[in-house]
C-alpha positions as CSV (number, residue, x, y, z in Angstrom):
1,X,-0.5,31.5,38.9
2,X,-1.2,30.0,35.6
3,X,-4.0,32.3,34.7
4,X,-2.7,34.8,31.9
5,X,-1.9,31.9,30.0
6,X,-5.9,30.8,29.7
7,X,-5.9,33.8,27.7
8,X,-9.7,33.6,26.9
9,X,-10.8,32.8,30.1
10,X,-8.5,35.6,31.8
11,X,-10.4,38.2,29.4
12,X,-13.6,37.2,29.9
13,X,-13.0,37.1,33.9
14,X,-12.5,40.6,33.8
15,X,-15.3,41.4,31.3
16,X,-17.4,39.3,34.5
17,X,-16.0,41.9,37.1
18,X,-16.9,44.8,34.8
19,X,-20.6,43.6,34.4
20,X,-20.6,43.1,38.3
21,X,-20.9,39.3,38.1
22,X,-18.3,39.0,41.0
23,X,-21.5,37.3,44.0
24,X,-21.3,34.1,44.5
25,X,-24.7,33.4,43.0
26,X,-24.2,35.3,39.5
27,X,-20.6,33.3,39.6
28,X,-22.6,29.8,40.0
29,X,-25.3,30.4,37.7
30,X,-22.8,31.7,35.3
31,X,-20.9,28.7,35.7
32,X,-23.9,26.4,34.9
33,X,-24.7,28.0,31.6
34,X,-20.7,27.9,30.4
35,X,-20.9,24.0,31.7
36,X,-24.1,23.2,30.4
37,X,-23.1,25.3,26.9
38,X,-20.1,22.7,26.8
39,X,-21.5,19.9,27.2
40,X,-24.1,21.0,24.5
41,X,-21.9,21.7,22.0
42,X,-20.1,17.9,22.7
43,X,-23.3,16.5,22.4
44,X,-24.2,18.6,19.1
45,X,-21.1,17.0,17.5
46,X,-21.6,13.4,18.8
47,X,-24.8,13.2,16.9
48,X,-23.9,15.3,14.1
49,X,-20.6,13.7,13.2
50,X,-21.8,10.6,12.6
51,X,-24.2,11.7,10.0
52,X,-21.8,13.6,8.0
53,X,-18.6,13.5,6.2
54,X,-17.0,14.1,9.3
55,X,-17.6,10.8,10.2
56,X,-13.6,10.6,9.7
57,X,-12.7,12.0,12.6
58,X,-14.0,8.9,14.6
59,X,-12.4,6.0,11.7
60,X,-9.6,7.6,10.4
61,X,-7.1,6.0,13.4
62,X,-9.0,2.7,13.1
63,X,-8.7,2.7,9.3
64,X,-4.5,3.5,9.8
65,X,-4.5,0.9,12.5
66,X,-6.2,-2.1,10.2
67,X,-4.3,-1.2,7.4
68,X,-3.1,-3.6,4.6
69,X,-0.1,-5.2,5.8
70,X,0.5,-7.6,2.5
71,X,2.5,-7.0,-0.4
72,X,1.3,-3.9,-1.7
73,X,1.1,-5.3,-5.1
74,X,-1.6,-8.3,-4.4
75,X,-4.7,-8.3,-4.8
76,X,-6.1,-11.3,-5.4
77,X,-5.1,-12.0,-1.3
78,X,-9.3,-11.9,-0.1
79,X,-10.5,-12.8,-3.3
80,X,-11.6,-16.6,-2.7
81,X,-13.3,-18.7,-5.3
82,X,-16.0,-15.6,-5.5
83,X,-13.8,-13.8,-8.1
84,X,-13.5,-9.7,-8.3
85,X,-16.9,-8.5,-9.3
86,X,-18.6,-6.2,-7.3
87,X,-21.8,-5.2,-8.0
88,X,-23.3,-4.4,-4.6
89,X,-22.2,-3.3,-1.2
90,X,-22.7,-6.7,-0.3
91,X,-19.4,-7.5,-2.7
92,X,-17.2,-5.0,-0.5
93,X,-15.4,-6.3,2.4
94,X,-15.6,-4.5,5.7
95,X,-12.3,-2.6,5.2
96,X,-13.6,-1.6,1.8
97,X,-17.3,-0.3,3.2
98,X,-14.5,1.5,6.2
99,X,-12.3,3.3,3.4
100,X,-15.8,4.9,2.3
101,X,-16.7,6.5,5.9
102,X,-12.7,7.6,6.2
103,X,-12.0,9.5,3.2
104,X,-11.1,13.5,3.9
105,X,-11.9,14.5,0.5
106,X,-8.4,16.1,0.6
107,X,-7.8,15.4,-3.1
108,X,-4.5,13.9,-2.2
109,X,-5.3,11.3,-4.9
110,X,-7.2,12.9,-7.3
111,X,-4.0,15.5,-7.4
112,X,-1.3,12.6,-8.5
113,X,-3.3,10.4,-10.4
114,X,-2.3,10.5,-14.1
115,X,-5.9,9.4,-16.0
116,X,-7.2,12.8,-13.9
117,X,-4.4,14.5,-15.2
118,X,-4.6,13.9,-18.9
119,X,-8.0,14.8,-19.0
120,X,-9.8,11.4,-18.7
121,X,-13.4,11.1,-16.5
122,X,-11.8,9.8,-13.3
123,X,-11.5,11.2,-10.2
124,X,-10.1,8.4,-7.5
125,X,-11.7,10.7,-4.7
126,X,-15.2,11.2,-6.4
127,X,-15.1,7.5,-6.8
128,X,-15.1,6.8,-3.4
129,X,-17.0,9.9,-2.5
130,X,-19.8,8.5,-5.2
131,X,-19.8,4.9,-3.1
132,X,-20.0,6.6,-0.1
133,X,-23.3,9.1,-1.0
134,X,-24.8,6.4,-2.6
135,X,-24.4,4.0,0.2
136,X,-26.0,6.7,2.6
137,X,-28.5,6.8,0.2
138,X,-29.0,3.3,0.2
139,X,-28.9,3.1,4.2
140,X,-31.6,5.7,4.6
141,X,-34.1,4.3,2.0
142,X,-33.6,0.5,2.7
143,X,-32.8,0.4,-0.9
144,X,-30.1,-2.0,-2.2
145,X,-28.0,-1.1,-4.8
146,X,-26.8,-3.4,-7.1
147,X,-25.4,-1.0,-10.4
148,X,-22.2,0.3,-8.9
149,X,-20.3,-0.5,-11.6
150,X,-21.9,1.9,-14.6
151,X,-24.7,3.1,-12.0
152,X,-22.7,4.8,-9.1
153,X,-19.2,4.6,-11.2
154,X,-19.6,5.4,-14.3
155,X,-17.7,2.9,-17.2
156,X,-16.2,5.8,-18.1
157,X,-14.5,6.2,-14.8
158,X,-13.3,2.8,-14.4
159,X,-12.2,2.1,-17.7
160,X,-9.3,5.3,-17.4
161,X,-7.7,3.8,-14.3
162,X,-4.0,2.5,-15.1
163,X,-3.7,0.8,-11.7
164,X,-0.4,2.9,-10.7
165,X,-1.4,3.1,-7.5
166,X,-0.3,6.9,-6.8
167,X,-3.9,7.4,-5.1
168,X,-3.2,4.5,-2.5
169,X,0.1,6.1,-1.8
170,X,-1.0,10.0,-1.4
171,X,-3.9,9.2,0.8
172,X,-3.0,10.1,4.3
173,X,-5.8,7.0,5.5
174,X,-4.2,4.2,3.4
175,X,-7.3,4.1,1.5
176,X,-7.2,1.3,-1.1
177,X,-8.9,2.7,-4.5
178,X,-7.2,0.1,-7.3
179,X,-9.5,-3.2,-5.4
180,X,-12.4,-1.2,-5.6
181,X,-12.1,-0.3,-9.3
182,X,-11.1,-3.3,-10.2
183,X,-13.7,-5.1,-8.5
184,X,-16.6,-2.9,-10.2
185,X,-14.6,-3.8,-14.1
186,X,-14.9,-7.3,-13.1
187,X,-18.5,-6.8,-13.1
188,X,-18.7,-4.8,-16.4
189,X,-16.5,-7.4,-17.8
190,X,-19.1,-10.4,-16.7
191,X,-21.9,-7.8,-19.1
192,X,-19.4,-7.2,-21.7
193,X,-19.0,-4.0,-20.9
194,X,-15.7,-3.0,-22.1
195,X,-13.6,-0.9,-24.7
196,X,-13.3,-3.0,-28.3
197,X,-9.5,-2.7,-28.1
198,X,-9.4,-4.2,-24.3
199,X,-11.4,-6.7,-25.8
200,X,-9.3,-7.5,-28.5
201,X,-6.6,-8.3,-25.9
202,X,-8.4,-10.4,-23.3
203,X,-9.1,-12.4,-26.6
204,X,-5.6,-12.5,-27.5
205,X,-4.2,-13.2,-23.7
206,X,-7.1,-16.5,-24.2
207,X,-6.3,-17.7,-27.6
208,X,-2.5,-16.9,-27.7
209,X,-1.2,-16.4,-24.3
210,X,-0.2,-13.1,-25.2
211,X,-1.5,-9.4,-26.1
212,X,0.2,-9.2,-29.9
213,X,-1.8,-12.2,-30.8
214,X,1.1,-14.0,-31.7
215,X,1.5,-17.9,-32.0
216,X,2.9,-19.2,-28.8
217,X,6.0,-20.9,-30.7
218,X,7.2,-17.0,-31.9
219,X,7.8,-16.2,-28.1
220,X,11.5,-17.1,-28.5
221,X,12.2,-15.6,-31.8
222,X,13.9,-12.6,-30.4
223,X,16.7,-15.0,-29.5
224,X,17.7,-15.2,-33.3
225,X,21.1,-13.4,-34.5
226,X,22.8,-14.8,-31.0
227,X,25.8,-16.1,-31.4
228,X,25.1,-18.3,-28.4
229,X,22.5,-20.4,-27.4
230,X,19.6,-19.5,-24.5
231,X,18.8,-23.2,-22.6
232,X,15.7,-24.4,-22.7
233,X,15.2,-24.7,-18.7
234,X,12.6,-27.0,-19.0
235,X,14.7,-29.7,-20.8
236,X,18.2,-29.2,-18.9
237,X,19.2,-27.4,-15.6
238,X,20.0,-23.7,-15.5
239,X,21.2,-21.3,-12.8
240,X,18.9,-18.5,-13.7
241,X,15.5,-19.0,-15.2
242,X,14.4,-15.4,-17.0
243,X,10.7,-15.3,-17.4
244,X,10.6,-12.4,-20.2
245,X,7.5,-11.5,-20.7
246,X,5.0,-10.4,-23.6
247,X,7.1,-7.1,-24.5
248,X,10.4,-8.0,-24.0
249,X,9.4,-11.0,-26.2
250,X,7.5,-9.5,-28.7
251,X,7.7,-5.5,-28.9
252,X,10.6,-5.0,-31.6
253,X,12.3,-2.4,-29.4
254,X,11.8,-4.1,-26.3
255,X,13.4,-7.3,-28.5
256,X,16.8,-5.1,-28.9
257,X,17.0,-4.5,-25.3
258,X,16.2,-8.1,-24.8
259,X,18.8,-9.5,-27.0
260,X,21.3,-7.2,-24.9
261,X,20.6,-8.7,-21.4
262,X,21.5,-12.1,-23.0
263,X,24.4,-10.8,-24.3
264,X,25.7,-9.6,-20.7
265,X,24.5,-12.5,-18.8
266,X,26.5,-14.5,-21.4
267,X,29.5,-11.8,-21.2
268,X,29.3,-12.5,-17.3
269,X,28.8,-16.4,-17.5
270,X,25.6,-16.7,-15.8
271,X,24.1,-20.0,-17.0
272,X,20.8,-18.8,-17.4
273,X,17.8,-20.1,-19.7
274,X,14.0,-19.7,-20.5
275,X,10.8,-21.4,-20.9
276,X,10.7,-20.9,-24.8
277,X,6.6,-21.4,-25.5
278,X,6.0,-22.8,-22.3
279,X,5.9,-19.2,-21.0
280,X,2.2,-17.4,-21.2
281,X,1.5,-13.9,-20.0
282,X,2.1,-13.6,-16.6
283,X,-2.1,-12.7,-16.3
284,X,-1.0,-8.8,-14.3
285,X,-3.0,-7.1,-16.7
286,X,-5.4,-9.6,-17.5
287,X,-6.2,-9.5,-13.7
288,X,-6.4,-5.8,-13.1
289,X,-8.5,-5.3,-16.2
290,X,-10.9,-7.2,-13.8
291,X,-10.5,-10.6,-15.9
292,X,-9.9,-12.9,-13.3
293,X,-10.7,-16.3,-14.4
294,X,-8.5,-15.7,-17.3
295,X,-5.8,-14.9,-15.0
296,X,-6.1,-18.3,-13.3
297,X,-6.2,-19.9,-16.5
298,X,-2.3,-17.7,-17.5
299,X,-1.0,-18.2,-14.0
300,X,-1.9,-21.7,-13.7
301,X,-0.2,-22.7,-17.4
302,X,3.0,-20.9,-16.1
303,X,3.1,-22.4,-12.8
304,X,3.2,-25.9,-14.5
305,X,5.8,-24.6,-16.6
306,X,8.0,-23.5,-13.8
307,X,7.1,-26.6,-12.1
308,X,8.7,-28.3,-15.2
309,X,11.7,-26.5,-15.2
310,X,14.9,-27.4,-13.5
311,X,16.6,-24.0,-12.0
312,X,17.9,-22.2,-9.0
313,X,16.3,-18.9,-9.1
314,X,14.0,-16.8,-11.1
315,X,14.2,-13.0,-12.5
316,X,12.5,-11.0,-15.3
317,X,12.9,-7.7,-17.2
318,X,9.4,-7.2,-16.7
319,X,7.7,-5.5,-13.9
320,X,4.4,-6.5,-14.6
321,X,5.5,-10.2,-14.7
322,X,7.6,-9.6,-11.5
323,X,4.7,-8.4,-9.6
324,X,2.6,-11.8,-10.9
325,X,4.9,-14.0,-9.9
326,X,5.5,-12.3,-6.8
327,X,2.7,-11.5,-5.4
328,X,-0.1,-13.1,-7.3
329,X,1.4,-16.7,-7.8
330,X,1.6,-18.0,-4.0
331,X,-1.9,-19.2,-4.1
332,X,-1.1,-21.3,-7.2
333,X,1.9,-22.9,-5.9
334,X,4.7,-20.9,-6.5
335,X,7.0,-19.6,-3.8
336,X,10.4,-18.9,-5.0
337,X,11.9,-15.4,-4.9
338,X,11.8,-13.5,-7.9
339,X,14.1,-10.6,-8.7
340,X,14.0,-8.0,-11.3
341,X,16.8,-7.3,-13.5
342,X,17.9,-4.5,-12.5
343,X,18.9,-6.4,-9.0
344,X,20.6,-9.5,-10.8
345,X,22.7,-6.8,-13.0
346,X,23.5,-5.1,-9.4
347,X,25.0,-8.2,-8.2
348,X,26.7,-9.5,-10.8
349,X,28.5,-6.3,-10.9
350,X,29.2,-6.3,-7.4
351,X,30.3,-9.8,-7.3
352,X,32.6,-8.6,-10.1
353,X,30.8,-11.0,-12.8
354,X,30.8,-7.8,-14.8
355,X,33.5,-5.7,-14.8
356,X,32.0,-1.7,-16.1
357,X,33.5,1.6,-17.0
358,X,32.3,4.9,-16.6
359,X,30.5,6.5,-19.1
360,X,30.7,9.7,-18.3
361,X,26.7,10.7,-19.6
362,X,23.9,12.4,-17.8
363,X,20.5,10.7,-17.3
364,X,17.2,11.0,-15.3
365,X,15.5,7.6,-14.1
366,X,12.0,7.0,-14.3
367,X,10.8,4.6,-11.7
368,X,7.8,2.3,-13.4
369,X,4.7,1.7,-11.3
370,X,4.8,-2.0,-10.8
371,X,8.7,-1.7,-10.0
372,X,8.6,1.1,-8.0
373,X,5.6,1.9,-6.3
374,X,4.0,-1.7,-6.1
375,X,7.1,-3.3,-5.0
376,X,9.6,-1.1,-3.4
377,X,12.7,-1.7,-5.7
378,X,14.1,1.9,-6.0
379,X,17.8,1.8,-5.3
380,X,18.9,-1.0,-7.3
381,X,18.4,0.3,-10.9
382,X,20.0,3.8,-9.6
383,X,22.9,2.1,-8.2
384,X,23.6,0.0,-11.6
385,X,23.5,3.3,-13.1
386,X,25.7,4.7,-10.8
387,X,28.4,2.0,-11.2
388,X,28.5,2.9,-14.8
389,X,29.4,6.6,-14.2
390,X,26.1,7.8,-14.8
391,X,25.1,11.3,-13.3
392,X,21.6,11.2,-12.1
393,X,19.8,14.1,-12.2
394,X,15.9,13.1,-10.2
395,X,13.2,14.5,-11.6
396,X,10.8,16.6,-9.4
397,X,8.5,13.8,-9.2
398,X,10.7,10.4,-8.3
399,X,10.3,7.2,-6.6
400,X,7.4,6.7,-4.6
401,X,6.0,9.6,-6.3
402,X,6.9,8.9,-9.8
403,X,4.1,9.8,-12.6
404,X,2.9,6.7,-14.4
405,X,3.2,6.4,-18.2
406,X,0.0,5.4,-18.3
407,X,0.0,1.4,-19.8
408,X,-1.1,-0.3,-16.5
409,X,-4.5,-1.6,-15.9
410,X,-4.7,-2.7,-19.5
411,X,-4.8,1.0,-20.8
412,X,-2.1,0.4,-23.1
413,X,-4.0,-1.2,-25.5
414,X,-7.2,1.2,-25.2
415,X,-7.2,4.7,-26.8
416,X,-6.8,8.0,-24.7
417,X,-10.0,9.2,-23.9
418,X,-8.6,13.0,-22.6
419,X,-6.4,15.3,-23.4
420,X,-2.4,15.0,-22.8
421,X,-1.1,11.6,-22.8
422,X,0.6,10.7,-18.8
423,X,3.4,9.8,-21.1
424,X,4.0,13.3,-23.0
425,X,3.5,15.0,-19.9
426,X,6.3,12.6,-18.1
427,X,8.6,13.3,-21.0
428,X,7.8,17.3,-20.9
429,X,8.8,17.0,-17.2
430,X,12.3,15.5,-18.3
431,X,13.1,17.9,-20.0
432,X,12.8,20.4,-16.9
433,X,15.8,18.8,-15.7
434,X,18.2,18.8,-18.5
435,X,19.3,15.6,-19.7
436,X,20.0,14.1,-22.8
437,X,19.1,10.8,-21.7
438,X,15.4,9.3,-20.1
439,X,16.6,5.8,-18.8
440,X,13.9,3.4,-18.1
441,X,13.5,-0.6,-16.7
442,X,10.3,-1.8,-18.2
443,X,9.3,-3.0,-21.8
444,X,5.9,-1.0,-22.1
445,X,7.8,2.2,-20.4
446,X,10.1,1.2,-23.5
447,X,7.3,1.7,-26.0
448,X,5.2,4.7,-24.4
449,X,7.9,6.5,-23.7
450,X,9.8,6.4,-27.6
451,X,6.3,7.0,-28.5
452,X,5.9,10.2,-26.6
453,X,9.0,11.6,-27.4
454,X,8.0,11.1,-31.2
455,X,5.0,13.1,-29.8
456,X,6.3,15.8,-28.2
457,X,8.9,16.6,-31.1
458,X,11.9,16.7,-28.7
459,X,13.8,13.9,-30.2
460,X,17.3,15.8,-30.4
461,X,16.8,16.5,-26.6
462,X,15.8,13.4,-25.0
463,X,17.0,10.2,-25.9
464,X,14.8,6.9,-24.1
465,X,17.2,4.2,-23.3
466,X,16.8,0.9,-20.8
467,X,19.0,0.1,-18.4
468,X,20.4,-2.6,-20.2
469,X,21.3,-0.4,-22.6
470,X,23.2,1.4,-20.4
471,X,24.8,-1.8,-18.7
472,X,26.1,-3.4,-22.3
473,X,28.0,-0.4,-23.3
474,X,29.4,0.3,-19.9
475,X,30.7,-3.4,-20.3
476,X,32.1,-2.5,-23.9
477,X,29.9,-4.6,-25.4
478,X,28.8,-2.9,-28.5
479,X,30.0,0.1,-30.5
480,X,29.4,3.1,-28.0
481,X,26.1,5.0,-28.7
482,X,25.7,6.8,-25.5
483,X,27.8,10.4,-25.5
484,X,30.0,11.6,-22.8
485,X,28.9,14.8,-21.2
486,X,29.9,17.9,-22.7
487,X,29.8,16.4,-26.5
């Protein structure tokens, strides 16, 4: 009864009866050969699969199933007292030596990352593609290799990563690249290895506790022109600790937006404070530009100055800082919740701390990597913006798959080695949608992104404002600055 719908066996049973294969003996041995063809062809592929790139088929639901199920944004959770270099296979962890024998060579990460998109040497697929070969390689000779970092991986390669993490999140296998790349800087970090200008601010991050190579007793100096005073939270109680950060503390733009969020947590009576120069650089970049000793040494000098400090709960302006403490600081010592800014603004307006009008302005968002991406805070800086009458306009790519600026990893302070900046080309897609406003939640999204519109010559179209910004006016703060729509 069900016959016609084997639609390839029906045909070929009546190609049989036209041949005359219809006696019982021509039907058996027929039946052999089709079964022992079959079988054959399973066979074929059982050897042959395993011995090619193919080999995916077999790991790809293991791989899914053994997944990472930490906070996306750690990696220091398997390191041990071994640090981050890896120079061999025999540095990779089994899930690492999996990933290899998984990959689909779809291109899924090559496709979003931002360093293949400029221009720049790396290809996250060919960089697990090149492990993989060379560990077949390595298999069938009985050769060890021990020159994956600048042997297999070129320095080239590694160096361009900014560590945004848009490969880990296209690939269909949750196939970890950033560890890997990391890992093999480490090593080229340990042989000196490295761009002049990365060097310049691992030496900075060591002497100074901070990239701009400023004394540690400037750190507060942004403070200046208040007409109130910030607490020092390690000499008297405080409700909020705010652990700024190198930009916000340094960067004179990034200083203006600073000054503002003490203004409106003043304005809504939060009784807030800092560490002054007991903060240090939170050690984010410091760890993913493979330097991990050094982040021990930053992390460790900020833990004892939390430890110091009297106060009920911690946030920063900083995304980079709020994935250190976050995610990096539990094995130091610190546990507390940390919250970004964007989600202490949110409830103080919602509490009604902060009382905000509408605006009245159009804007698009961009969500940074280390916010976004690395630790899943999306809504909160839309719905600030939203409670301030802002009209969001997305662009194409948002959220999860928002385009990096391209500062992580430490390539902020290294020059562009390809063609278009990820920043111009992020700014070029804001202007697709229409909006005279790029608003932003990060200090180094701060500076690329004013940078890059200096760049890209569209400074009467796009204006790049933080959120803060946004948040002071909308509490009638300052003189008005941001235009209502239609002017």
């Amino acid at each position: 009864p069900v016959a016609r719908s084997h639609f390839l066996g029906y045909a070929l049973s009546h190609l049989w009866q036209a041949l005359g294969w219809t006696t019982p003996t021509a039907a058996s041995v027929g039946y052999s050969i089709g079964y022992l063809m079959d079988i054959g062809v399973v066979f074929f592929f059982l050897g042959y699969l395993p011995n090619s790139k193919h080999f995916h088929v077999f790991l790809a639901v293991p791989t899914i199933f053994l997944r990472k199920l930490r906070p996306a944004g750690e990696l220091t959770g398997e390191t041990g007292d071994a640090g981050l270099a890896v120079r061999s296979y025999r540095d990779l962890n089994w899930k690492d030596l999996l990933d290899l024998f998984t990959c689909t060579e779809c291109g899924r990460c090559q496709a979003v990352c931002p360093a293949y998109a400029s221009g720049a040497p790396l290809s996250p697929k060919h960089v697990i593609l090149e492990l993989r070969d060379a560990l077949n390689e390595a298999m069938r000779t009985g050769q060890t290799r021990e020159d994956l970092a600048a042997g297999v991986v070129s320095a080239g390669e590694l160096w361009s990563c900014t560590t945004c993490g848009a490969c880990q999140e296209a690939c269909p296998l949750f196939i970890e690249h950033v560890p890997k790349i990391v890992g093999m800087r480490a090593a080229l970090l340990e042989d000196g290895e490295l761009p002049q200008a990365a060097q310049k601010a691992l030496m900075s991050f060591d002497r100074q506790q901070n990239s701009f190579s400023q004394p540690s007793r400037r750190r507060p100096e942004w403070a200046k022109g208040l007409d109130f005073p910030i607490k020092d939270a390690r000499k008297e109680p405080v409700d909020w600790l705010w652990f700024v950060g190198d930009f916000a503390s340094y960067d004179p733009r990034a200083q203006e937006v600073s000054r503002l969020v003490a203004q409106i947590l003043n304005h809504a009576g939060v009784d807030f404070g800092i560490l002054y120069e007991g903060e240090a650089n939170s050690g984010n970049d410091a760890l993913r530009m493979g330097e991990y000793g050094l982040f021990e040494s930053l992390a460790e000098k900020n833990v004892e100055s939390l430890r110091q400090a009297s106060y009920r709960r911690v946030f920063t302006t900083d995304p980079h800082s709020l994935n250190a403490l976050r995610n990096e600081y539990q094995r130091f010592g610190f546990d507390r919740p940390v919250m970004h800014y964007t989600e202490a603004l949110l409830e103080l307006i919602s509490a009604g701390q902060l009382e905000v009008r509408e605006l009245g302005v159009k804007a698009t968002y961009h969500d940074p990597c280390y916010l976004g991406r690395w630790n899943r805070i999306f809504d909160a800086p839309r719905e600030v913006l939203l409670r301030c009458g802002v009209e969001l306009v997305e662009m194409p790519r948002n959220r999860e798959q928002s385009f990096c600026c391209g500062a992580g990893g430490g390539r902020i302070w290294m020059e562009e080695s390809g063609g278009e900046r990820p920043a111009d080309q992020r700014i070029k897609e804001a202007l697709t949608v229409d909006v005279p406003y790029f608003v932003v939640a990060c200090p180094k999204d701060i500076a690329m992104f004013s940078a890059a519109v200096v760049a890209t010559s569209c400074g009467e179209r796009l204006r790049v404002v933080d959120v803060a910004e946004v948040v002071h006016e909308a509490c009638g703060l300052g003189s008005p600055s941001l235009a209502v729509v239609g002017d």
